[in-house]
Structures are given as structure tokens and as C-alpha cells.
C-alpha positions as CSV (number, residue, x, y, z in Angstrom):
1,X,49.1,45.1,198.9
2,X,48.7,42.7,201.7
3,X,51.5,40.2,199.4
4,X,53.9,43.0,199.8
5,X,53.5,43.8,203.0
6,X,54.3,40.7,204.2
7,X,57.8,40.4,201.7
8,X,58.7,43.7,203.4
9,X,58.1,42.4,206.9
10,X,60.0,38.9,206.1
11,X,63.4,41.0,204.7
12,X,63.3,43.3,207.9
13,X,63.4,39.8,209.9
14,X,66.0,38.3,208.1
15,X,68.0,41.5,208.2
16,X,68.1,41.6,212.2
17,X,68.5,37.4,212.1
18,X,72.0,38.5,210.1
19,X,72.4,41.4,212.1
20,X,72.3,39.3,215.9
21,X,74.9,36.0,214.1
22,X,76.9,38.9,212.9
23,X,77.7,40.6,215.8
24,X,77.8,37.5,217.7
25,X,80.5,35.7,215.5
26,X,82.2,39.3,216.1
27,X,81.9,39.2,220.0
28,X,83.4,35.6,219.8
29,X,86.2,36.2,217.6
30,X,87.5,38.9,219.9
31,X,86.9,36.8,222.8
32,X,89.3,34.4,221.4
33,X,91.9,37.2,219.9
34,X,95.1,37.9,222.1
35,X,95.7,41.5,222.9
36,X,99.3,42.6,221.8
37,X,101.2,45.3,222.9
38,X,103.4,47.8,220.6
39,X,107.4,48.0,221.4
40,X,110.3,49.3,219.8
41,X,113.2,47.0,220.3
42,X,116.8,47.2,220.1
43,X,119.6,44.2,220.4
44,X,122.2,43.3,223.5
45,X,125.5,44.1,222.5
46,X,129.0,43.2,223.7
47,X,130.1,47.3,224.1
48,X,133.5,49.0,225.7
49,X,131.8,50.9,228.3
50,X,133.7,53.1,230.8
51,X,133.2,55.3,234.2
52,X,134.5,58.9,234.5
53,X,135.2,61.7,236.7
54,X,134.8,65.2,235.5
55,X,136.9,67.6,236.7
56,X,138.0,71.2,235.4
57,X,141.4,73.4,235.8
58,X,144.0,74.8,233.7
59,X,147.4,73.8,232.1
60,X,150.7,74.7,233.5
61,X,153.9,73.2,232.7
62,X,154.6,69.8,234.3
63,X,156.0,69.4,238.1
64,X,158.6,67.5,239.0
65,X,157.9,63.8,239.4
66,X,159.2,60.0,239.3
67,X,162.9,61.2,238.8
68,X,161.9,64.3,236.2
69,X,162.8,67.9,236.9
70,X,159.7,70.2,236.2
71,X,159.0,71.9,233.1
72,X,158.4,75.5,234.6
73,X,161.6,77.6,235.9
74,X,161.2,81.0,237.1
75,X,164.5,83.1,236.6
76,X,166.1,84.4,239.3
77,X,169.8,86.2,240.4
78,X,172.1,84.4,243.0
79,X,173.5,87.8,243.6
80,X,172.4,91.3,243.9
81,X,172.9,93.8,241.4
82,X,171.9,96.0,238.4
83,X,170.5,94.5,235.1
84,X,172.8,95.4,232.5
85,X,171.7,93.4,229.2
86,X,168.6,91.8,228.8
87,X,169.4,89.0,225.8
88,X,165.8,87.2,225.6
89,X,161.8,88.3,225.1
90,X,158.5,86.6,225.5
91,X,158.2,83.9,223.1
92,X,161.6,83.1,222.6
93,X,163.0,79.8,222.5
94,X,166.3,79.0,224.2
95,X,168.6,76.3,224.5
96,X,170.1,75.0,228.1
97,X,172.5,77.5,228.7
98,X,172.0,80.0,226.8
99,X,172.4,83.9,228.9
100,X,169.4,85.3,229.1
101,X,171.0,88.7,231.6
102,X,173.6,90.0,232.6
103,X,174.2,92.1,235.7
104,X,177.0,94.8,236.2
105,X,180.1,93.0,237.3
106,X,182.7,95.6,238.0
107,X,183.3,94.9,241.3
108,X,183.1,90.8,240.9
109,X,185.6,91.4,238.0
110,X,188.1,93.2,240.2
111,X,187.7,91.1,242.8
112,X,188.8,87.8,240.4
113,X,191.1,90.4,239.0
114,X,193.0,90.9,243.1
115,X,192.3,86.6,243.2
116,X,194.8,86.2,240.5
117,X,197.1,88.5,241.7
118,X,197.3,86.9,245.2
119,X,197.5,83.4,243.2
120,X,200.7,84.5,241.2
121,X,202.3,85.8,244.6
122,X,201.7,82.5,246.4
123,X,202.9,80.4,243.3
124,X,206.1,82.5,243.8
125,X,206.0,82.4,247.2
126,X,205.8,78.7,247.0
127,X,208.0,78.2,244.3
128,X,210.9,80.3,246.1
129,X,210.4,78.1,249.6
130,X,210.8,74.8,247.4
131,X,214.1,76.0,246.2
132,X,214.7,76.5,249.8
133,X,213.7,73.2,251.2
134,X,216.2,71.3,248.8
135,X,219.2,73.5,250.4
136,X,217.6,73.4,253.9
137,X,217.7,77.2,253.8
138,X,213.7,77.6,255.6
139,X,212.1,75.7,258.0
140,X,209.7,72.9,258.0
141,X,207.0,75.8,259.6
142,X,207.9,78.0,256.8
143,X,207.3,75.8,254.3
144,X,203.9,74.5,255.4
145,X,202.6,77.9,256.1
146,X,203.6,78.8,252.0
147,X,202.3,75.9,251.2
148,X,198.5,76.6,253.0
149,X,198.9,80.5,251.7
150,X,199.2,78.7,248.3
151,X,196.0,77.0,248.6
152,X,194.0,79.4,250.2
153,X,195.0,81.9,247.2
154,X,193.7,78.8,244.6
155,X,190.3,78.6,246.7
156,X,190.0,82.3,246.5
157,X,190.3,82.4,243.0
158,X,188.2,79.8,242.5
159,X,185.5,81.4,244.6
160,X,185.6,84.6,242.3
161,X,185.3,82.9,239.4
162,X,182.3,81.3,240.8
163,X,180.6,84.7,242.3
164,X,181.4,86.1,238.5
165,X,179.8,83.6,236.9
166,X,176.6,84.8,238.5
167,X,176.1,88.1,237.1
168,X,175.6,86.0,233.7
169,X,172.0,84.1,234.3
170,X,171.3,81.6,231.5
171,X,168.4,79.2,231.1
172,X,168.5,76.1,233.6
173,X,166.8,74.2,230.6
174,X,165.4,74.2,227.0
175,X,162.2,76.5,226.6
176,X,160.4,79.4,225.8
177,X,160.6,82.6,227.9
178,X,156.8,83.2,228.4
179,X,157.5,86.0,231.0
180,X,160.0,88.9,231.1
181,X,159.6,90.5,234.5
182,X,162.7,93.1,234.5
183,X,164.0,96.1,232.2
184,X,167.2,97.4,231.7
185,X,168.9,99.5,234.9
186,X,166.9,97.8,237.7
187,X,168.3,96.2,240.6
188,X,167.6,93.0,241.2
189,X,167.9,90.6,244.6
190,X,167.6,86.8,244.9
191,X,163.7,87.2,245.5
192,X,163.5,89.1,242.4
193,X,161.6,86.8,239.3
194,X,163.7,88.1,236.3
195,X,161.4,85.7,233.7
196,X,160.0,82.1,233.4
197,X,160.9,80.0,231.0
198,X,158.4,76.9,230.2
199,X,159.2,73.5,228.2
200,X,156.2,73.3,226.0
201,X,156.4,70.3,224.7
202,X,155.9,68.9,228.6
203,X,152.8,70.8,229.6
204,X,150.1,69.0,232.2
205,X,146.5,69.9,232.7
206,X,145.7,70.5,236.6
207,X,142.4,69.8,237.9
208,X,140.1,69.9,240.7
209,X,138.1,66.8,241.4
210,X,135.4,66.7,244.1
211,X,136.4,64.4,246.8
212,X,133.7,62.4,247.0
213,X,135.3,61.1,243.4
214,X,138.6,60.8,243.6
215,X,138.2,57.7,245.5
216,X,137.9,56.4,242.2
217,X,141.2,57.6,240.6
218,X,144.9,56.3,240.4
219,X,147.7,56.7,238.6
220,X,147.9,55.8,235.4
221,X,144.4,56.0,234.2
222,X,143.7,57.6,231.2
223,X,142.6,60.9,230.1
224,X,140.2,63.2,227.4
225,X,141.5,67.0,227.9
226,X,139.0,69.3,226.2
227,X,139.0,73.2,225.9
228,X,135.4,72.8,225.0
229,X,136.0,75.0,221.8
230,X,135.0,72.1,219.4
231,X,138.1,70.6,218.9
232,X,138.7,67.0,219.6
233,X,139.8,66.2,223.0
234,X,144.0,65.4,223.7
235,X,144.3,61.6,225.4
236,X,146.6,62.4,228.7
237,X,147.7,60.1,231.6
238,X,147.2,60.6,235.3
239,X,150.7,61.3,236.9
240,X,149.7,62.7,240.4
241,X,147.4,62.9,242.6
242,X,147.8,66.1,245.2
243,X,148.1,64.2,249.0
244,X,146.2,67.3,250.4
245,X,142.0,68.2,250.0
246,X,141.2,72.0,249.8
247,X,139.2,72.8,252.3
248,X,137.4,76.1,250.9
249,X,136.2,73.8,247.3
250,X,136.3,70.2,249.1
251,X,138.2,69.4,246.1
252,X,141.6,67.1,245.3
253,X,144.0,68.3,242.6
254,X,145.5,65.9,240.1
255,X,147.9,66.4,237.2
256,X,147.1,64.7,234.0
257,X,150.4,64.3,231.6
258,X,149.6,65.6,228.5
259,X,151.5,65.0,224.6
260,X,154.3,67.2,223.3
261,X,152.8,68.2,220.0
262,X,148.6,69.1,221.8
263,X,149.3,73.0,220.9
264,X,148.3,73.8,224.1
265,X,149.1,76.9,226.0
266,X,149.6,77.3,230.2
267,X,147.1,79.4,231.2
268,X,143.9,77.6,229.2
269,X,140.9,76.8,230.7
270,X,139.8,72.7,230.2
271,X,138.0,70.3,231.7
272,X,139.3,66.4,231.9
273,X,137.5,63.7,231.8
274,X,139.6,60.8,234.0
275,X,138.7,56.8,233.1
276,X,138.0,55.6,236.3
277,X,137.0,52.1,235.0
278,X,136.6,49.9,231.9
279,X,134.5,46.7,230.8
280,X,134.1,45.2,227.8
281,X,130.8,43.8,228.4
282,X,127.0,42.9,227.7
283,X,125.5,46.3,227.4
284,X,121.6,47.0,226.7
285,X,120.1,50.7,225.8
286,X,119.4,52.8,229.1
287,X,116.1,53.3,228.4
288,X,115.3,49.7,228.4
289,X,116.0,49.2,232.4
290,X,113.1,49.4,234.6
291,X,113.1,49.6,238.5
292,X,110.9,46.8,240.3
293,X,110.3,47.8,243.8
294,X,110.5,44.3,245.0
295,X,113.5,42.7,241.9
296,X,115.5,45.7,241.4
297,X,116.4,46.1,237.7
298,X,114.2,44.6,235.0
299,X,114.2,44.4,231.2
300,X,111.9,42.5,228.9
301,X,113.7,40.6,225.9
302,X,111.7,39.1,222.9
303,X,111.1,35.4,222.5
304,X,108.8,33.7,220.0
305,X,106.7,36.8,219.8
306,X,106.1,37.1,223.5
307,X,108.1,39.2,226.1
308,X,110.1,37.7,229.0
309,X,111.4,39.5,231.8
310,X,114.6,38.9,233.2
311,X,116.0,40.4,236.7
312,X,119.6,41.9,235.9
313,X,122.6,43.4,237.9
314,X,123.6,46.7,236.2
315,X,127.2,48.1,236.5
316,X,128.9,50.8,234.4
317,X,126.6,53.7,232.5
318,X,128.4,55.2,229.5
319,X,127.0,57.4,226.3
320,X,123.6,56.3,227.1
321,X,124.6,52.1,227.3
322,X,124.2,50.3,231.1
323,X,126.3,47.2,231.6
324,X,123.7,44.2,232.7
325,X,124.1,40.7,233.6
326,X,122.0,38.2,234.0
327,X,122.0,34.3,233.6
328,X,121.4,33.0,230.4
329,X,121.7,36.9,229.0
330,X,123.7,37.0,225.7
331,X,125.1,38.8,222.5
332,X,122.2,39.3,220.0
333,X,118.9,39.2,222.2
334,X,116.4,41.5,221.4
335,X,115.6,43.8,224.1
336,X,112.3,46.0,224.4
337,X,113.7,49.7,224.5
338,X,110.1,51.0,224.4
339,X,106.7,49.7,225.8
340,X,108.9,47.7,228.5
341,X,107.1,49.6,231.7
342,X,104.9,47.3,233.3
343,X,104.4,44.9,230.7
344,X,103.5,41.6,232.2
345,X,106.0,38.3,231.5
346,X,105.0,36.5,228.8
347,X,102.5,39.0,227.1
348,X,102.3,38.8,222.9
349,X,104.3,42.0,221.3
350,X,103.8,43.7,218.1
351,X,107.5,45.6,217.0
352,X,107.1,49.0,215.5
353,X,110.4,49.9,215.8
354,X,113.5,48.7,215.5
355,X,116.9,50.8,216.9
356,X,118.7,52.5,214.3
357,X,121.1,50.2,212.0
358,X,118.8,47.2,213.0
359,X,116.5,44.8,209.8
């Protein structure tokens, strides 16, 4: 009894000898064991990254500008009278030219019709007084006052042909009538707006752009019109900027040019995103930028296992990418996207993820 008492005792001593090295060959290792700290990581990348201003309006045929007559004509009468024959409708496409009304003409026809009266009596007249001359039968006075009869009857005829030709109205260009404003029977002035008559295939997207941004436009930057209904957005150009700010919206009006064949009708709501700017540059994921309070911008690229921060100037932010540059920053570096805030220089990094595409 007294044999195994003491076995007992001398295993429950060895066990807490093992038990103390153990734990002390533990406490050792971990005092010589780097802590490392988890980040997902992500590359630089050369990237096309551009600035924008966001603006929203509608379309409407395109003004007149750099030499071009505008797009948009609303149809009008030189002279006042009754609409006799209306020849065009909404939606119809007309050539240059082409009548679109005519007014009653009765009295302009009998006025040409008097005009070419008088012209054939003062051909006569004339006619009768050169005979005349060649026998010296009529004075010099005689003859010069047939002779100005003569060519007051021609610009009197002229001039009714002219004031007839007005109570046909035709299209100043080629286009579509989008608005018939008269019906058959009604008089009509020179204020009166008959129809308009639009060129689609030159249409323009107007839109209002806070002022505080439109320091950043110019002409000839491109364009992204949208209608936001899911469609891809039409590429435009930036023809004009209005001179003038609207007081009520503190907003500047621009004109973006738009293609012939967008399918795009005036009146239709968009929105137009304007290029301001454009890099082709070194461009790291936004969410690897950190704010020092004392260096400005930081982010933390990978090196032999270890992190290294690097003090960067940041320029253009587009779809989520921030233009950075830095000495000695290049194409290909492995940037910490996640885990980067407040990580000390030079600390070890375990990667647990990599960005999307990336081995």
C-alpha cells in the first residue's frame, strides 16, 4: 500500500514538472511570434479616369450657332389674312419649300392683276415715245417722264408678285411639322404661330448646370445623354454655353449637340453627364485612401510580406477609382483595400482577400 502510494505521488509530480516546461515553452514561443494583421488587397492600375458635371433638362431642336441656322422654325404669315388650305399635319415630313397654307388671295391677285395692266400701258407708252424720239416729234421731258412711268409700272409689278407670293407659306427648311396651331377659316396676323416645323435629325439636349460647376466646362467636351429609362446613354458634344446665370435656380444653361439617328424626341426629360476632365493615369481602389491628420492621404502597399505606407497626392475620382501619385508608385503594386486604417508602417500582413479578377 505504502509502495503505491508513493508511485501515485511521483506521476502527480512528474505530471505538473511537464505541465510548468509546457506552458513555459508556450509562453516563449509566443513571445518570439510576430503578430500579423488580416487585409484584402487589390493592385495599382494605369485606369482612364474622368471628372463630370451632372446636369438635367430637356431636348429641343438645335439653335443657331458657328455659321448654322437653327433646327426649330415656327410658322408664321407675312401678311394678314384668312387660312384657306391647310396642306400639312403633325408628324409630317416636308421638304424646303414645300406649301404648307395658303391664305385667301383675291384681293393680292387683282392687285398683280391692275400691276400688269399698268405695265402693258407704260410699255406702250414707252414704246410710242421711242418712235417719237427718232422723228423728234416729243420732247426730251416727255420722254424721260415715259421712261420713269415705265419703271415705276415694272417695280409695281414686281411688288405684287412679291405680296402674292405670301399668301402661299412653305417650309423655310426640311422637317417634320410637330405642331399645327391653325384650322381652316381663321384669320391669321404676323404674330400668329401657324405650326413648327423641327429638323430631327439635329436635335440638342439643354441643361441646367449649377454654377458653382460650370467653371469647369468648355466647348467641346464630351457628353453621356441619358433618359434614365435603361437604355444606353447617346455620346453628344458641348456646343454652347448660355453667357447669362438664372438667378431664381443659380444655374447656367448649356447645349449639348446630339447624333442624327439617337431617336430622340424634343420635349424628353434627360439628364447629361458633361466630361470636365480626363487622365490616363495610376489609379488605386477608393477604399484604400486613408486621411492622416498631419500627411494628408495615405495607402499601405505590400512588400515582402510587410506593409509600407506611402503619402500620395489624389486627383480625379471616377466609378469608385481615385487617381494617386506618389514617388516610386507604379503599375502592378499591391495595395491594401482592406485592414489599411491605422495600420502601422512596416507591420507583417496576412492576405485574405484578393480584388476580384486577381491570383
Amino acid at each position: 500500500m505504502k509502495i503505491r502510494l508513493k508511485i501515485i505521488t511521483a506521476l502527480i509530480l512528474a505530471g505538473a514538472v511537464f505541465s510548468l516546461v509546457f506552458l513555459q515553452n508556450a509562453e516563449s514561443e509566443d513571445e518570439n511570434t510576430e503578430p500579423q494583421v488580416d487585409v484584402a488587397i487589390s493592385k495599382i492600375q494605369k485606369a482612364t479616369l474622368r471628372s463630370s458635371v451632372t446636369g438635367y433638362g430637356y431636348i429641343e431642336a438645335a439653335p443657331a450657332v458657328e455659321g448654322r441656322s437653327p433646327a426649330g422654325a415656327k410658322i408664321t404669315s407675312s401678311v394678314p389674312g384668312i387660312v384657306k388650305e391647310i396642306k400639312c399635319y403633325e408628324g409630317l415630313n416636308v421638304k424646303k419649300g414645300a406649301v404648307l397654307f395658303s391664305l385667301d388671295s383675291r384681293i393680292a391677285r387683282a392687285e398683280l392683276e391692275k400691276a400688269k395692266q399698268a405695265m402693258v400701258f407704260a410699255e406702250k407708252a414707252f414704246k410710242r415715245q421711242k418712235e417719237l424720239q427718232q422723228s423728234d416729234a416729243t420732247s426730251d421731258k416727255t420722254f424721260q417722264e415715259i421712261e420713269n412711268q415705265l419703271a415705276a409700272a415694272k417695280n409695281d409689278l414686281a411688288a405684287a408678285k412679291t405680296n402674292l407670293s405670301y399668301y402661299r407659306i412653305s417650309a423655310p427648311f426640311s422637317g417634320t411639322i410637330t405642331g399645327l396651331k391653325v384650322r381652316t377659316g381663321e384669320y391669321v396676323d404676323s404674330n400668329s404661330v401657324m405650326a413648327e416645323v423641327i429638323d430631327l435629325s439635329r436635335l440638342v439636349a439643354v441643361v441646367n448646370i449649377p454654377i458653382s460647376e460650370a467653371s469647369d466646362l468648355r466647348r467641346g467636351q464630351t457628353a453621356e445623354v441619358s433618359t434614365g429609362s435603361g437604355s444606353s446613354p447617346e455620346s453628344g458634344r458641348l456646343i454652347l454655353l448660355s453667357p447669362g446665370v438664372d438667378a431664381a435656380s443659380g444655374s447656367v444653361t448649356v447645349y449639348i449637340d446630339l447624333p442624327p439617328d439617337t431617336g430622340l424626341k424634343p420635349g424628353r426629360f434627360v439628364s447629361a453627364r458633361i466630361i470636365s476632365d480626363e487622365r490616363y493615369c495610376l489609379a488605386v481602389p477608393a477604399e484604400s485612401l486613408v486621411e492622416d491628420p498631419e500627411d494628408g492621404w495615405i495607402i499601405s502597399v505590400v512588400t515582402g510580406g510587410r506593409s509600407k505606407r506611402i503619402k500620395v497626392k489624389t486627383g480625379l475620382r471616377d466609378n469608385g477609382m481615385v487617381e494617386v501619385d506618389a514617388e516610386g508608385l507604379r503599375e502592378g503594386m499591391t495595395v491594401i483595400t482592406l485592414g489599411t486604417y491605422a495600420l502601422p508602417d512596416d507591420t507583417k500582413v496576412n492576405i485574405i482577400e484578393k480584388a476580384a479578377g486577381e491570383k
